[in-house]
FINUMAR-453608 format. One record per atom (N, C-alpha, C): x, y, z; residue in three letters. Coordinates in steps of 0.05 Angstrom, whole numbers, padded with zeros to 5 digits, always signed. Example, Ala and Ser with C-alpha at 12.3 -4.5 7.8 and 13.67 -1.06 7.14 Angstrom:
+00264-00114+00156ALA/+00246-00090+00156ALA/+00264-00066+00156ALA/+00257-00045+00142SER/+00273-00021+00143SER/+00258+00001+00157SER/
END
This chain:
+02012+01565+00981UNK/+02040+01574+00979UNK/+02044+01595+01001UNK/+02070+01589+01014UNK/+02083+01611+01036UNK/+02096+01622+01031UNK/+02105+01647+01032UNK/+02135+01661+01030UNK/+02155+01647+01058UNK/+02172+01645+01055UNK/+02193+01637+01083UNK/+02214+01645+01077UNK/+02224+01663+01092UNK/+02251+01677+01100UNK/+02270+01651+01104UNK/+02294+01647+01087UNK/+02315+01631+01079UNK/+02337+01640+01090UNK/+02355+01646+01106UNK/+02382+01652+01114UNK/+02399+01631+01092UNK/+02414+01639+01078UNK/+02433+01627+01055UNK/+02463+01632+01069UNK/+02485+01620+01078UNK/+02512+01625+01087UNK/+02527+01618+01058UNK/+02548+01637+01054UNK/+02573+01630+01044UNK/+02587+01616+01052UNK/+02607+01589+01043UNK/+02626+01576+01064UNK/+02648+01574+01038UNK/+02672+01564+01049UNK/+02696+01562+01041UNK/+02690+01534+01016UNK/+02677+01521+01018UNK/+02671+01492+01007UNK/+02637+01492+00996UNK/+02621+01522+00996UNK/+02596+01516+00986UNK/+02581+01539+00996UNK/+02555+01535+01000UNK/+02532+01548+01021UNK/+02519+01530+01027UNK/+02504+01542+01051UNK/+02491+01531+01073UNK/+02456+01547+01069UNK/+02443+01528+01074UNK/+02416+01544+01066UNK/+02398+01533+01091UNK/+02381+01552+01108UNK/+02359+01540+01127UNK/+02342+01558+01133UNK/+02310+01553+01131UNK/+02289+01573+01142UNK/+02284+01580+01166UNK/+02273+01602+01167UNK/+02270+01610+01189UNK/+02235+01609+01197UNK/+02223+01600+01217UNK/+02194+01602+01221UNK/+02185+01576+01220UNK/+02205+01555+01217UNK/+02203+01526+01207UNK/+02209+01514+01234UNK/+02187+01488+01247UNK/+02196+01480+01272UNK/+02206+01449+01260UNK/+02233+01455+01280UNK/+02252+01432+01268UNK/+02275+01434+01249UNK/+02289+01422+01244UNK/+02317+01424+01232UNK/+02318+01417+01208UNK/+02316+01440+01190UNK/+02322+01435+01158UNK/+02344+01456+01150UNK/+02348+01429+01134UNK/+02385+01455+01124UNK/+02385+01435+01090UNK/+02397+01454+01077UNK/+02404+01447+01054UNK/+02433+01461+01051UNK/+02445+01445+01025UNK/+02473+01452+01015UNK/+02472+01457+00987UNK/+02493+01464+00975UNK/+02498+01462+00945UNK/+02530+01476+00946UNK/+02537+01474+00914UNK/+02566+01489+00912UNK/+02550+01514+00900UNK/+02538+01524+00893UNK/+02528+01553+00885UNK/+02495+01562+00898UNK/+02494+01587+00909UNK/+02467+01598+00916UNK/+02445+01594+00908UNK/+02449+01579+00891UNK/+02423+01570+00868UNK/+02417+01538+00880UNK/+02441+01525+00882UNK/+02436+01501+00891UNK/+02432+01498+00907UNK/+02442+01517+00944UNK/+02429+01513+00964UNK/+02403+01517+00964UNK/+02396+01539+00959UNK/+02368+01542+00957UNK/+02346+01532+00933UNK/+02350+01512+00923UNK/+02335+01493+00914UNK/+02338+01483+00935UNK/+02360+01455+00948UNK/+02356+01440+00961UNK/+02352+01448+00983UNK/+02347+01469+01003UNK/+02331+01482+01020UNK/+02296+01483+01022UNK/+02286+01496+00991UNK/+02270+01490+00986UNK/+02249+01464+00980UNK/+02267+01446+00973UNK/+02268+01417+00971UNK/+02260+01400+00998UNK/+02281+01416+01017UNK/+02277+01404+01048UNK/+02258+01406+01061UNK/+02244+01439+01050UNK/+02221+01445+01070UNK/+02196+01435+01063UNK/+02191+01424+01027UNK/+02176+01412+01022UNK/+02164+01389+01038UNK/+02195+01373+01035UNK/+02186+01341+01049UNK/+02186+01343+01086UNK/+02196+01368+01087UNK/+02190+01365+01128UNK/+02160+01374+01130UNK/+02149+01384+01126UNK/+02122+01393+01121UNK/+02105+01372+01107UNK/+02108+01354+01091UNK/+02106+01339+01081UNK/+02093+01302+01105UNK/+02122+01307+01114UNK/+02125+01283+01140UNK/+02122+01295+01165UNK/+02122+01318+01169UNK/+02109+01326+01205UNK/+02085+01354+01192UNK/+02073+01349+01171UNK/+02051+01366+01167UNK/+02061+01386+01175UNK/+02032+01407+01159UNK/+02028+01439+01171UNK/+02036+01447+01187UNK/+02027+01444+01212UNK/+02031+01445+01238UNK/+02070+01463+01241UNK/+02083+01456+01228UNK/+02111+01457+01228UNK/+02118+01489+01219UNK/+02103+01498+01205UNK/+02105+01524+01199UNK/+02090+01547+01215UNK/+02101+01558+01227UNK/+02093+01581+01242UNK/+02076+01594+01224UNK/+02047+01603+01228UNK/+02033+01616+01217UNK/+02051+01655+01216UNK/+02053+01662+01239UNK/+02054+01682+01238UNK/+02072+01679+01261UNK/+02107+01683+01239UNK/+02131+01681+01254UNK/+02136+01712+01261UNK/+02153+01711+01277UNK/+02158+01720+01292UNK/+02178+01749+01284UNK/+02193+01730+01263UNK/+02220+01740+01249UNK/+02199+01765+01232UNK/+02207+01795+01229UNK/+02199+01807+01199UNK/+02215+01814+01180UNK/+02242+01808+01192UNK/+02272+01822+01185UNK/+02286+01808+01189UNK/+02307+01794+01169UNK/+02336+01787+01186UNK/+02356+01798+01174UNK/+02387+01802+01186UNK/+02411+01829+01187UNK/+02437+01802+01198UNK/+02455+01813+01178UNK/+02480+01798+01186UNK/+02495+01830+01193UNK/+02505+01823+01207UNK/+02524+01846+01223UNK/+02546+01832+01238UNK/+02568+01847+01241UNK/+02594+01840+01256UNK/+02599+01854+01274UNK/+02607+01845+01297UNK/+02618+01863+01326UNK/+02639+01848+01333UNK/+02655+01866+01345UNK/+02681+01853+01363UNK/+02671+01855+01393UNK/+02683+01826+01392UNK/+02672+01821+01426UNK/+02695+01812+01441UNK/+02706+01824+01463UNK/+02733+01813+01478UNK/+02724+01787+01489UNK/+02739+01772+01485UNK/+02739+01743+01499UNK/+02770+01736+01510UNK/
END
């Protein structure tokens, strides 16, 4: 068993769930935080699963992650 840092989004229609330290593209959804992150969890099982170990960064990179807002002129 790994710990893996999960970034979870809020959206207008659900959340959005995807790990971080994971090579390759896994995303999960649900209508409540509980459900994305089951089916997040769910995802990383079977990608690890079908492209093996190998897919998880032993020792990522990330130790921290921060949602923050800036205004940027465009």
């Amino acid at each position: 068993m790994k710990a893996i840092k999960i970034i979870v989004e809020k959206h207008s229609d659900g959340y959005i769930a995807y790990p971080l330290g994971i090579k390759g593209i896994v995303v999960g959804e649900g209508d409540t935080y509980e459900e994305a992150l089951a089916d997040v969890k769910s995802a990383i099982r079977c990608h690890i699963e079908v492209f093996g170990q190998e897919v998880v960064e032993q020792d990522s990179p990330v130790l921290e992650a921060f949602v923050t807002e800036a205004e940027v002129i465009v």
